[in-house]
Structure formats: C-alpha cells, structure tokens
C-alpha positions in Angstrom: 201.9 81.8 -36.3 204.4 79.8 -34.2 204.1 76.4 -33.0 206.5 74.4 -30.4 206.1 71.4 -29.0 206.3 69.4 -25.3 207.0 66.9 -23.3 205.5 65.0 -20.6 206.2 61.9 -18.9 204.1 59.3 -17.8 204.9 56.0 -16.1 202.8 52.7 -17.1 202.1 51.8 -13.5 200.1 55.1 -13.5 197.9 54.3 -16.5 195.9 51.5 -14.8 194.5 54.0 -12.2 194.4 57.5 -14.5 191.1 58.3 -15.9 190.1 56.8 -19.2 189.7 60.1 -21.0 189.0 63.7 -19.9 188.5 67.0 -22.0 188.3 70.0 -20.5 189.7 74.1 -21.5 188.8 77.7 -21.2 188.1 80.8 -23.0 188.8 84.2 -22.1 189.5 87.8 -22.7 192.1 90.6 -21.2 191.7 94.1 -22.4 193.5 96.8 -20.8 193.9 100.3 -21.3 196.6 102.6 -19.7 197.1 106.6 -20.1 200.0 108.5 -18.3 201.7 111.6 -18.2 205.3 112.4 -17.6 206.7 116.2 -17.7 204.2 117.3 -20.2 204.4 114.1 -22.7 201.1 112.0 -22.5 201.1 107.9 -23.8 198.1 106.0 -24.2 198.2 102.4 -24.9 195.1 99.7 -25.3 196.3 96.1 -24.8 193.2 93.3 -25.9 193.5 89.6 -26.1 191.6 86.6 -26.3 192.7 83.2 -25.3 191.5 79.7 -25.7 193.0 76.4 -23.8 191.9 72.5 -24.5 193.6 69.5 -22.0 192.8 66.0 -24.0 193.9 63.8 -21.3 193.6 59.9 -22.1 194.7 57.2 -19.1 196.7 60.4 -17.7 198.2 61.4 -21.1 198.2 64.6 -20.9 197.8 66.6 -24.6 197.6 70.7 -24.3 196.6 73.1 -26.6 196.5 76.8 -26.5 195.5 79.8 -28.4 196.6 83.3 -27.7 195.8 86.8 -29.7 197.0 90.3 -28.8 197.2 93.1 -30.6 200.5 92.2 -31.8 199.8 88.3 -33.7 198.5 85.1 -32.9 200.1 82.0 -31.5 199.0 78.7 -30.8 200.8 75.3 -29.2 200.5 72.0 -29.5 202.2 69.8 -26.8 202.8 65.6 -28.1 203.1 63.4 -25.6 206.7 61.4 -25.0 206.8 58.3 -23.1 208.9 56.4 -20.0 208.4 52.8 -19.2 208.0 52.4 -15.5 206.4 49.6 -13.9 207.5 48.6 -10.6 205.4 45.6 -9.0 205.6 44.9 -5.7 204.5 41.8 -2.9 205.2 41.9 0.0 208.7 43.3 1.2 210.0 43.1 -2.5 210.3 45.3 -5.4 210.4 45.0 -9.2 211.9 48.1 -11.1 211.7 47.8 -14.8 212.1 50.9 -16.9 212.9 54.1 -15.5 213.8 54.4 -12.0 215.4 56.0 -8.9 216.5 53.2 -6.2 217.4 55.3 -2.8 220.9 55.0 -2.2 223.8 57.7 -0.8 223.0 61.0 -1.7 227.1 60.9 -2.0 226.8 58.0 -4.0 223.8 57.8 -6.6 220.9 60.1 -6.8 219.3 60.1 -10.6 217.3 57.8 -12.3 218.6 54.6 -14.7 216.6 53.4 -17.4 217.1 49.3 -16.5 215.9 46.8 -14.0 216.7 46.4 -10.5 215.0 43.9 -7.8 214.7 45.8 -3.9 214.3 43.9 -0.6 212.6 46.5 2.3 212.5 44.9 5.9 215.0 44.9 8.7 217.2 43.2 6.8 217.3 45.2 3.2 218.8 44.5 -0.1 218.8 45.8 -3.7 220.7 45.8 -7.0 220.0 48.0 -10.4 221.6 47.8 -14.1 220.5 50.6 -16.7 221.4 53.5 -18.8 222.2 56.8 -17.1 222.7 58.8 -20.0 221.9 58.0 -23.7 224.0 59.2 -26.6 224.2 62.3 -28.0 225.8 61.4 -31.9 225.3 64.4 -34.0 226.6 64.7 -37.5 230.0 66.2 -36.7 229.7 68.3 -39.9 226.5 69.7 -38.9 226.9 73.5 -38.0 224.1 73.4 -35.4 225.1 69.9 -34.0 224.5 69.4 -30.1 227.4 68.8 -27.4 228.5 65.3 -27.7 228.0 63.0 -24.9 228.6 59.0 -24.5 226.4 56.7 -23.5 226.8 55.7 -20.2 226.1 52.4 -18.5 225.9 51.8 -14.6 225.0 49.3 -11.6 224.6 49.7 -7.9 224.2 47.1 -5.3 222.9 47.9 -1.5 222.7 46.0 2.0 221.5 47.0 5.3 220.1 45.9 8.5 218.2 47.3 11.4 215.6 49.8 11.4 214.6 53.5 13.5 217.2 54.8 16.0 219.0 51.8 14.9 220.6 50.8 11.6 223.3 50.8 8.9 223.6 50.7 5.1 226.6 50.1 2.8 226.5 50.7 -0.8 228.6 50.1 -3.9 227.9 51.7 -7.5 229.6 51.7 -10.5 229.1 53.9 -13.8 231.3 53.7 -17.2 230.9 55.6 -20.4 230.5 53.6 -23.6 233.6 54.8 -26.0 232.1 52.9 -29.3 228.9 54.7 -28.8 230.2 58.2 -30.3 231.7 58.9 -33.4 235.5 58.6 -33.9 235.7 62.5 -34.4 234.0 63.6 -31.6 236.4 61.1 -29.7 239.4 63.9 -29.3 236.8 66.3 -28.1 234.9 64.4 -25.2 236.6 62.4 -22.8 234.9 59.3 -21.5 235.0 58.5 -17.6 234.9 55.8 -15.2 233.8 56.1 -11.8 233.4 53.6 -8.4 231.7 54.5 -5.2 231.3 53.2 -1.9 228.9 54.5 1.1 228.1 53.8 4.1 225.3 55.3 6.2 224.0 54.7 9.6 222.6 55.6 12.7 223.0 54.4 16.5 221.3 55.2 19.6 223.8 54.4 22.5 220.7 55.7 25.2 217.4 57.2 25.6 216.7 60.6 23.6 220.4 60.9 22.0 221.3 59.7 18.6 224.8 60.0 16.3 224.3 59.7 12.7 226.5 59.5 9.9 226.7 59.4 5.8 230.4 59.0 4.4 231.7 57.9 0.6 234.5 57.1 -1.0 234.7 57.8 -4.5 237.4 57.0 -7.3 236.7 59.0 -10.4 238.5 58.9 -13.4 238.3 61.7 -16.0 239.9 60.2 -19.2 239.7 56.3 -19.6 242.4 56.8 -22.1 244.9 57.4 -20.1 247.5 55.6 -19.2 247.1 52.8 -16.7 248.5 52.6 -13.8 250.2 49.0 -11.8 251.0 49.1 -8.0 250.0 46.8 -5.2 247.1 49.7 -4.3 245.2 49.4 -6.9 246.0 45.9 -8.6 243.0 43.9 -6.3 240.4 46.6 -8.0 241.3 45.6 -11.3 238.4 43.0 -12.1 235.8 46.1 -11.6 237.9 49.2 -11.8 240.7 49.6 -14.0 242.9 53.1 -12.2 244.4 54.9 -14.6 246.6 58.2 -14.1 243.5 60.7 -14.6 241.9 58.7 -12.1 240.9 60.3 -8.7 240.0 59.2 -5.6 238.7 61.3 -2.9 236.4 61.6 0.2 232.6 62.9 1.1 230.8 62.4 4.5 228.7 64.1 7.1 227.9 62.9 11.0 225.8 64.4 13.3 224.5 64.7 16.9 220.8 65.5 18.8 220.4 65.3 22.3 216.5 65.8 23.6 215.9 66.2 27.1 212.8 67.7 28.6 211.3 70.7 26.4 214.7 71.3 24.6 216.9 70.3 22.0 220.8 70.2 20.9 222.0 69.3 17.8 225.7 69.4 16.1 226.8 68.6 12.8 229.9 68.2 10.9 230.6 68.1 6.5 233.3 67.7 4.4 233.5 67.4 0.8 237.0 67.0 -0.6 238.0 69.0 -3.4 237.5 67.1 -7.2 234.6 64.7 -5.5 232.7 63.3 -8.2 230.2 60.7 -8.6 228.9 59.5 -12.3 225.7 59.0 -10.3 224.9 62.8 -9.3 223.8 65.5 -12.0 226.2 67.9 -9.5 227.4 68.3 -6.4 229.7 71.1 -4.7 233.3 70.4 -3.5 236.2 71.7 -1.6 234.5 72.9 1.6 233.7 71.8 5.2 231.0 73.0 7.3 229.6 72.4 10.9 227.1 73.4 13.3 225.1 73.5 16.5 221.3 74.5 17.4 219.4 74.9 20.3 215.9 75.1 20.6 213.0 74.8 23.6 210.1 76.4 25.5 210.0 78.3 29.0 207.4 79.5 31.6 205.4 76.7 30.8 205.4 76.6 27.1 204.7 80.5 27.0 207.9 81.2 25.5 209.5 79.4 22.6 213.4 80.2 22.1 216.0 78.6 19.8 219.1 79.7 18.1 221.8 78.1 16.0 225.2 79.1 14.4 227.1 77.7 11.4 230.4 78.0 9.7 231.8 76.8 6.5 235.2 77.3 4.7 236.2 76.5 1.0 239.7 75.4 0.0 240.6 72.4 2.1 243.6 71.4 -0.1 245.2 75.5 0.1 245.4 74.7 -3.8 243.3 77.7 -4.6 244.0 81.7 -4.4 242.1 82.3 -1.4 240.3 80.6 1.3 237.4 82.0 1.7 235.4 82.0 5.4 231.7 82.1 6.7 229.7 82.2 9.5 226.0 82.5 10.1 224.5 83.0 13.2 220.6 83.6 14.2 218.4 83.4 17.1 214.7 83.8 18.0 212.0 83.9 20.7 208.2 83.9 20.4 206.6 85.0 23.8 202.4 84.3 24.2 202.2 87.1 26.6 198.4 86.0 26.9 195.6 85.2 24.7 195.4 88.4 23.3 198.7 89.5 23.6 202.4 88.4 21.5 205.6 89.1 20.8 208.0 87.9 18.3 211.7 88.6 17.9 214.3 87.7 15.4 218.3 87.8 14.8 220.1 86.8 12.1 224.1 87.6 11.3 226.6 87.0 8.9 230.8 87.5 8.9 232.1 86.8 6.1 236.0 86.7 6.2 239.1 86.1 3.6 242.3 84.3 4.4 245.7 83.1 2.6 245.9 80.7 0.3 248.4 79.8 -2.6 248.5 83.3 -2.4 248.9 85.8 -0.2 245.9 88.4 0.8 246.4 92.2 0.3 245.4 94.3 3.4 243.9 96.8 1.4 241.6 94.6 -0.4 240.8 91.8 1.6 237.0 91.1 2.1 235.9 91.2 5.4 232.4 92.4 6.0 229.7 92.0 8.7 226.0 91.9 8.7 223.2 92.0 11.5 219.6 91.7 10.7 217.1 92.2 13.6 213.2 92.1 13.9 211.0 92.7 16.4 206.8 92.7 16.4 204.0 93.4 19.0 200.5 92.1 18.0 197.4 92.7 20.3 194.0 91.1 19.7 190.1 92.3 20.8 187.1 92.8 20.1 184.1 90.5 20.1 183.6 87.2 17.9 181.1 89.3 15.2 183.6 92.3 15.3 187.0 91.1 15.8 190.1 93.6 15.9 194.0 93.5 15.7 196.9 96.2 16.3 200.0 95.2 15.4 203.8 97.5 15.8 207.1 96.7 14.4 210.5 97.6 14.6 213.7 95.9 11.8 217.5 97.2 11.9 219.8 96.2 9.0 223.3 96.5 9.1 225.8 96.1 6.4 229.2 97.2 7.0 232.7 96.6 5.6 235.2 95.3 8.1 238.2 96.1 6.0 240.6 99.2 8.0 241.5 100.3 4.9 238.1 100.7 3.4 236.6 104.1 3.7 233.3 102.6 4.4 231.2 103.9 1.4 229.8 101.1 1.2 228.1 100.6 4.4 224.3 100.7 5.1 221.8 101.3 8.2 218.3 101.0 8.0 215.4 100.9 10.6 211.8 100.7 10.0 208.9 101.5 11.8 205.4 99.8 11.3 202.0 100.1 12.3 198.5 98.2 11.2 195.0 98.4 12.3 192.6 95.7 10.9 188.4 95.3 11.5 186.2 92.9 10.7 182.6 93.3 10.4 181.2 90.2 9.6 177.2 90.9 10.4 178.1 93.1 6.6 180.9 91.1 5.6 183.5 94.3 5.8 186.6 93.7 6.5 189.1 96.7 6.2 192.6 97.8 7.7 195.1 101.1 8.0 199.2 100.6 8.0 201.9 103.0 8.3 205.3 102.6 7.8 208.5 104.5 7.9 212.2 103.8 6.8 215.2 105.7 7.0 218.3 104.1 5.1 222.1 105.8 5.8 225.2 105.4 4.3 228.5 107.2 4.6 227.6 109.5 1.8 223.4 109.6 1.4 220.2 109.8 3.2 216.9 107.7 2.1 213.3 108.1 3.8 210.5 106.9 3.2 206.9 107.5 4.4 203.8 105.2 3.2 200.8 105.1 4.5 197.6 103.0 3.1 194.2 102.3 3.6 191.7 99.3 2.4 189.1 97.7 2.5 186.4 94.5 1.1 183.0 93.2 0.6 181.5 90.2 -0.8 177.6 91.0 -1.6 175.1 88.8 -2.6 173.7 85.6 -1.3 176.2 83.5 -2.2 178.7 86.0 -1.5 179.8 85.4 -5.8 180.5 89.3 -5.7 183.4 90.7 -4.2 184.7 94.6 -4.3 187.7 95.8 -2.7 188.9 99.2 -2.4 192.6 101.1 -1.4 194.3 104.3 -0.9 197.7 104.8 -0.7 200.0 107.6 -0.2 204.0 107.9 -0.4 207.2 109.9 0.4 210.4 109.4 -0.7 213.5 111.5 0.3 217.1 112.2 -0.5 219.6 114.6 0.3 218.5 116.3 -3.6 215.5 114.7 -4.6 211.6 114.9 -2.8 208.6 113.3 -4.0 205.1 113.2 -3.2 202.9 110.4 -4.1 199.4 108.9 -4.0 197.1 106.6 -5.4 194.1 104.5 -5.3 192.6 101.1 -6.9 189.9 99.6 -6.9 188.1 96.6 -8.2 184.9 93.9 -8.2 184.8 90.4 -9.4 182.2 88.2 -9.8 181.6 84.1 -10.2 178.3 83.1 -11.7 177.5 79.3 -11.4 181.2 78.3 -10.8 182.4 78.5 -14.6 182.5 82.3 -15.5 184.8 84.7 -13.9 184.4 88.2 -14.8 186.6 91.4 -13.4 186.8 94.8 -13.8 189.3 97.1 -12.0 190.6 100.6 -11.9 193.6 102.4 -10.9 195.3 105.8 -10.5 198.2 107.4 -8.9 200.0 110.6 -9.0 203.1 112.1 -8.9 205.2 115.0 -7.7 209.3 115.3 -7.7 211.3 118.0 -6.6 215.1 118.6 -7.4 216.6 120.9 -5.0 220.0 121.2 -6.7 217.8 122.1 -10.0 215.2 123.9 -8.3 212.7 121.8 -10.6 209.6 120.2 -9.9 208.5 117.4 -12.2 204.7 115.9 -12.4 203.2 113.2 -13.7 199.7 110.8 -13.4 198.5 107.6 -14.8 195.6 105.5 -14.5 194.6 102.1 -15.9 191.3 99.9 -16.3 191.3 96.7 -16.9 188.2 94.1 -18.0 189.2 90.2 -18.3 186.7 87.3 -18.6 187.3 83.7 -18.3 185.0 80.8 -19.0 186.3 77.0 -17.5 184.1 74.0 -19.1 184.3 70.2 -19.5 183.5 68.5 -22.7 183.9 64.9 -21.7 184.5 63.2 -18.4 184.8 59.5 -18.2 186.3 59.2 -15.1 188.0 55.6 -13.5 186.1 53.5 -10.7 188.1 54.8 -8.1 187.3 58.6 -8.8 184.0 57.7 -9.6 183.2 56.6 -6.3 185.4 59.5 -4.9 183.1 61.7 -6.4 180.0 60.4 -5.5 181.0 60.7 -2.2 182.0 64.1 -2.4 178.5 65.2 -3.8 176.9 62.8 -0.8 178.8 65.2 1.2 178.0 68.5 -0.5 174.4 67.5 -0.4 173.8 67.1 3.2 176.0 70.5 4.1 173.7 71.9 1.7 170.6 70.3 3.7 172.3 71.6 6.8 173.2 75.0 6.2 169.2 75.1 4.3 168.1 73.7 8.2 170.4 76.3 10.2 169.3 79.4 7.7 165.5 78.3 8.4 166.1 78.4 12.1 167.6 81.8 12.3 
C-alpha cells in the first residue's frame, strides 16, 4: 500500500456559486491477455485490474480518492484539499483584489500572481496599484540532510496608468520586487543571494488612418543580483535612491517589441520587430529568454472571388546581441500556403515550410570544417474529391509530402542528409440507411540518405457499425498489411483488430476487443528469415454513478432546463419516427 497526497486550489469568490455538495465515482475492471512468438520463443502474459474512484466535492472543494489492483499490489490515494484566499469585488469600473492575484500588467514587466491587495480602475482612463508576497520562504533546518533549496521571501508592488481605448491607447507601468534578507537563516545567507529589481513599461497602440495600426510593448529593467554588494554613488543613479538603492551587481538592461498591420481589401500585411537584451530580468516573471532579436513579415488574402486563400510569412531571429558569447547563432523560417475550392466537390491544399539555420563568429572564431549550416524544406500537397448522394456519401482523397534535410557545410560529406516522399491514397463510404461507414488507404514512402535506402508500403482497410435502436452498440473492424525495406533487411507484415462496445442506460460501459498480426524478416547479408505472431484480447468494464447531488440554484435551474429541452427533442424525434 502507498498513499500520496494533493493539492487543489480554490478561490472564495468561487464558493458562493459551486454546488453545495456532490459525490460521484466509478468502478471498473481491465483484463488483458497477450501471447507472442519471436524466433521460436513463445510469452504469454495476463494483465487483470480492478479500479474504484470517489469525487467528494463540497462548495467546489474538490476531495479524490482512488483505488487501483493489478496483479502486481494495490494502491490507493487520497488527495486533501489546500486553500487560496481570493476574493475580488467589483462595482462598476472598479476592482477589489484581496488574496491571491494576477493584476495585467507588461508581460516584460510582471506576469505571476502576489498574495496581497490591490485596488483596479478599468475605463478609458485606467488605474491600478498591488502590494503582496511573490514568493514565501523556504527556511529548512540547515542541518537537515534532505533540507529543500533555500529561498527568501520576497515582497513586491506595481502601480499602472493608462488612457484611451481600441485602435487607440497607451499604458505605463512601474513595479518593484525586493527579497527579505531577515527572513532566512544566517547560514543559508552565504549560499543564496538576495536580489532587488525595478521595472518600467510602457505599451501602446495608435492608429494614424483607416485599417493600419503600429503597436508597441518596451521595458526597462534594473536588476540587481546580490543586495550585498557594494553600493554604488554617481549623479546616474543618486535620484533613484528613495526606491532603488544600485549597487555594483546591479543590472540594467532593455526588452521591447513593435509591430505593424496594414488591411486593405481581402489582404493582410504585418511586420514585427523583438529584442531582448542579454541578462534581462524581472523579479516579476517565473522566466523569460534573453540575448536574441527577432523580426518578421506575413501576408495573407483571398483571390478569384474568395476561391482561393493564400498567405505566407518569413521570420528570422539571432542570439548574442552583445558578441559576448562563443558563437552567434542564426535562424530563419519561412512558409507559405494556398487552399484552392476548385468547386463544391472538388479541393486542393498546398503547404511549404523551410528552415536555414546558420552559425557565425563570435568571441570566437568559427572553424570551416565544423560550422553548422544546414537547410530544411518541407512540402505538402493534397487533392480531395467529394460525391455521391446525401444517404450514401463518398470521398477520394491523393497526397503527395517531400522532406528535405541536408547539411550545408562544404566540408561535410553529407551522411547526414535525408530525402523522403510519400505517396497517399483513401477511399471512404458511408451507408447511412445501415449505419456503415468504411474506408481503404494506401501509402508509400521511400526515405534516402547518402549511405541507405528505406521503403515502406502500408495498406489498410476498415470499417463500423452501431446496431441497435439506440445505436448503444458499436463494432468496428480493420485489416492492415506492411512492408518495410532496406538495403539488408525485408519484412512482411499484416494484421487485423477488431472490437464492439456497448452503453446500457448511460452508466455501464463494457468492451471487448481482439487483435493479431504477423510477422516475417528477411536478412539478405545472413540469408536468415525470422518469424514471429502475437495476438491480444482485451475485456474492460466501467460503471459511473452519483451518490449525492445537491446542486446550487443556478445549476438547478440550468438543469431543468436542459431536461425541458431533452424532453421535447424526445417528443419530436417520437412525432418524426411515427410519421415515417
């Protein structure tokens, strides 16, 4: 026996409208038996289990328990509820935030939650401030063997303002985090460094004319890794003093993004523009990447009267801004598309995607020989076609995808490049006057590198049914038949599943299902053939009930509208049946 335990949050401003109390579970069984055979050698193996899962749920407190057996033990788990305060009132254009919460601010600024209070103003004119926690201590008994990493407590505030509203606004934002040196133990002091960090941001938007909008998002941030340090004195940083004291770990560094989207007629343009400085930091983010800019442009729109739908878009980012690291490393993505409605029946869609990915100087200098420079291409193309009448509908469908991965590098010998192209082809029917609906696919690959040859063959059939009058019974059926080749290897392959499931009044859930598939492999550097079959069958049984159900006023009268609902489809489809 093992037991763990869990955690879920739930907020108080939640509670009110949760239902009182709600008990529900399920019961069930999985049994499976498998049997194959490999070059003579035969394994068996019978797999049983039984399961049982209770939910106690009280004003949206959620407590699970479970119960597993298998043929190797039993286990069971318990999960206790833990708790967060969070109620956060609101009238009119203001809000109240007490307990744990996560104003919207910067994303380059502050983007977890604080555990405090903070007051929010939402109209064209907008205002908010916060105070809180971030991070609680972590104080273990430095003696303890199997004590936890250390961590301070850390304290923060953020204050917003903004005006304007749609196409048309701007926000600026200040925050301010701190670690709380007396809240760890003297020991664990030398260890853990506690930090310091102001941010400013400011993000906006303006629409100079009809249809064509520049945004942008930028932040400042000073960060300062050891509060310890020494402090620093100079006509810079001297005005910040009364809420930032700089010292010489402190670090202050830049973050932004702007963009641009143009809209005219059935298309659209858009560019865009990033840079993260290397070192940014912000108290206020879990993590963020650094050290790299990126930009790009899309373009996207419709011709022949909507019949076509193109677009395409290409991007580029590098890493190293400073040239403080080895190697600057390069990338650039590009891709396009087009979906053509040829007519009703009749479509096309096409894809391409690419990738160069490129290595240049940096502290150091790059070696010819083993500089990375490779290319990739990715292409897709499909041709679906639709007939048939409404009771018997039909669909054909061919395909055609080329990858490419190849190394750039002259001095590379190119071992490690690969082609591939695939072929496809499906056939699907649906006879709905029986409720059959069944399909056929092939598909072929052939994969080359400098040194090997890979094809493979598949080929499949299937099929369904749902019987019955409420259609609670439904069988499925498929065949399926491989080959795989290589310049010393050739094997065969087939196999076929099948299965049935059935629902009786909503709650019980049984299924029973059968495979097998066989095997044949032939080494022509060995001159060896290997065989080998398996098969499996497996039963499982699951049973979904409610013990209680007290349910609040608003759900209450959600469901009796729902079974208002039900009943008169019910009347309806009883009228229509009549009729026919």
């Amino acid at each position: 026996m093992t037991m763990a335990t869990g955690a879920q949050a739930q907020s108080i401003s939640e509670i009110a409208n949760a239902d009182p109390l709600i008990i529900t579970g399920a019961v069930g069984t999985q049994n499976t038996y498998t049997h194959s055979t490999s070059g003579g050698v035969s394994n068996s193996v019978l797999n049983n289990s039984i399961y049982a899962n209770l939910n106690i749920s009280v004003y949206g407190i959620s407590m699970p328990f479970s119960f597993y057996y298998t043929n190797g033990g039993a286990s069971w788990n318990w999960s206790y509820p833990t708790f967060t305060f969070n109620i956060s009132p609101t009238y009119k254009n203001w809000t109240l935030y007490i307990g744990q919460h996560n104003m919207s601010f910067s994303n380059y600024v502050y983007n977890c939650s604080t555990n405090g209070v903070g007051v929010e103003y939402n109209g064209k004119v907008r205002f908010g401030v916060f105070y809180g926690q971030l991070k609680k201590a972590i104080n273990d008994d430095p003696t303890d063997p199997y004590a936890r990493t250390p961590q301070y407590s850390r304290n923060a505030w953020g204050v917003k303002a903004g005006y304007g509203s749609g196409n048309n606004y701007i926000d600026v934002y200040v925050f301010k985090a701190w670690d709380n040196e007396s809240s760890l133990n003297e020991s664990w002091r030398t260890k853990v460094a506690p930090q310091d960090n102001l941010a400013f941001g400011v993000k906006g938007r303006v629409t100079p004319f009809k249809n064509f909008s520049l945004n942008a998002n930028v932040a400042m941030s000073i960060f300062t890794q050891d509060t310890n340090s020494a402090t620093l004195s100079s006509d810079d940083v001297n005005g910040w003093d009364k809420i930032f004291d700089a010292k010489a770990s402190s670090l202050y560094r830049f973050a932004g993004d702007f963009s641009a989207s143009y809209r005219f007629r059935q298309w659209s343009l858009s560019a865009n523009y990033k840079i993260v400085q290397p070192d940014y930091m912000t108290l206020g983010s879990n993590y963020m990447t650094n050290n790299y800019e990126s930009y790009g442009a899309s373009l996207s729109g419709s011709l022949f009267k909507s019949r076509v739908a193109v677009g395409g878009n290409f991007s580029g980012q590098r890493d190293n801004i400073t040239k403080k690291q080895s190697y600057t490393t390069r990338g650039y993505v590009y891709a396009a598309y087009a979906n053509w409605n040829i007519n009703r029946h009749l479509g096309f869609n096409g894809t391409y995607n690419g990738y160069l990915q490129t290595q240049g100087d940096g502290t150091l200098q790059v070696n010819d020989t083993t500089r990375v420079h490779r290319i990739m291409h990715a292409a897709t193309g499909s041709l679906n076609y639709s007939f048939g009448s409404q009771s018997l509908p039909q669909s054909l469908g061919l395909s055609y995808s080329l990858s490419m991965n190849k190394d750039l590098n002259k001095f590379n010998t190119g071992s490690g490049d690969v082609t591939s192209h695939a072929f496809g082809a499906a056939y699907s029917i649906n006879i709905s006057s029986i409720g059959v609906s069944t399909g056929l696919s092939a598909n072929h690959q052939i994969s080359k590198s400098a040194t090997d040859k890979f094809t493979t063959d598949v080929i499949s059939l299937s099929g369904s049914r749902a019987f019955l009058k409420e259609k609670n019974l439904s069988t499925s059926l498929s065949i399926s038949g491989s080959r795989n080749a290589t310049g010393s290897q050739n094997t065969m392959s087939w196999g076929a599943s099948v299965s049935a499931n059935y629902v009786l009044k909503q709650v019980h859930v049984f299924s029973l299902s059968g495979s097998y598939s066989k095997y044949n492999s032939q080494y022509v550097a060995e001159n060896t053939t290997t065989t080998g079959s398996s098969y499996a069958i497996n039963f499982n049984y699951n049973y979904t009930f409610s013990l209680v159900s007290i349910l609040s006023k608003a759900h209450k009268e959600e469901a009796k509208k729902r079974e208002e609902q039900e009943r008169r489809e019910a009347v309806a489809a009883g009228v229509s049946q009549y009729r026919k």
